[in-house]
C-alpha positions as CSV (number, residue, x, y, z in Angstrom):
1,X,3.0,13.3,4.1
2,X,1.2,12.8,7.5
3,X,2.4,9.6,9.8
4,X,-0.9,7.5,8.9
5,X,0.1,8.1,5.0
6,X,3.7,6.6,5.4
7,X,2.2,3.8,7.3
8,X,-0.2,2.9,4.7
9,X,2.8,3.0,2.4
10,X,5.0,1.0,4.5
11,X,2.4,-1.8,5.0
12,X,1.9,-2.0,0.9
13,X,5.8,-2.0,0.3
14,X,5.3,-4.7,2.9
15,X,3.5,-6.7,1.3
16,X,5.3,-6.4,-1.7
17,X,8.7,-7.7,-0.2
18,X,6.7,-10.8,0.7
19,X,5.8,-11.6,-2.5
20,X,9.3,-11.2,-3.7
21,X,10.2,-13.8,-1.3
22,X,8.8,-16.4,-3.7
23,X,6.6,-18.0,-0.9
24,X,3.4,-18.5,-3.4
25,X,3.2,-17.6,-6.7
26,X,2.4,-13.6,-6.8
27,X,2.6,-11.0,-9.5
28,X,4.3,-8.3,-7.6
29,X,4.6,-5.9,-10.9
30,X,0.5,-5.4,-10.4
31,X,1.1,-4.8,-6.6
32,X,3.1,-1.3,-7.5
33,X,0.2,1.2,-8.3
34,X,-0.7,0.1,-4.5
35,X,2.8,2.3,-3.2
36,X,1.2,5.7,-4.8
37,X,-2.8,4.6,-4.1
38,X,-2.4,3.4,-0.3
39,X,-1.7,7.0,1.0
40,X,-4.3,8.6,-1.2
41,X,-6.9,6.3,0.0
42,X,-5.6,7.8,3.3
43,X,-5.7,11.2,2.6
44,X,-9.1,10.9,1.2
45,X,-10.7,9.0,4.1
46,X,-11.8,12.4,6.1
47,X,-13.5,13.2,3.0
48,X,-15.7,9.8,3.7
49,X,-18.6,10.5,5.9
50,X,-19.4,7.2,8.2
């Protein structure tokens, strides 16, 4: 895993964390598929042309 793939995974756990926090009403359960899908969303960006 590349730097920009553990980033992307970071920033999802992040988001997660908040939502444990109990600040508004959040299904975090649905939020885990997003720790797996974040970096292959990155990896799969060069792939894109823009």
């Amino acid at each position: 895993m590349d730097e920009p793939m553990i980033l992307a995974m970071t920033s999802a756990g992040g988001v997660l964390l908040l939502g444990l926090l109990d600040l508004k009403e959040m299904r975090v359960a649905n939020m885990l598929p997003a720790l797996a899908f974040a970096p292959m969303l990155v990896a799969a960006g060069p792939l894109w042309p823009l």
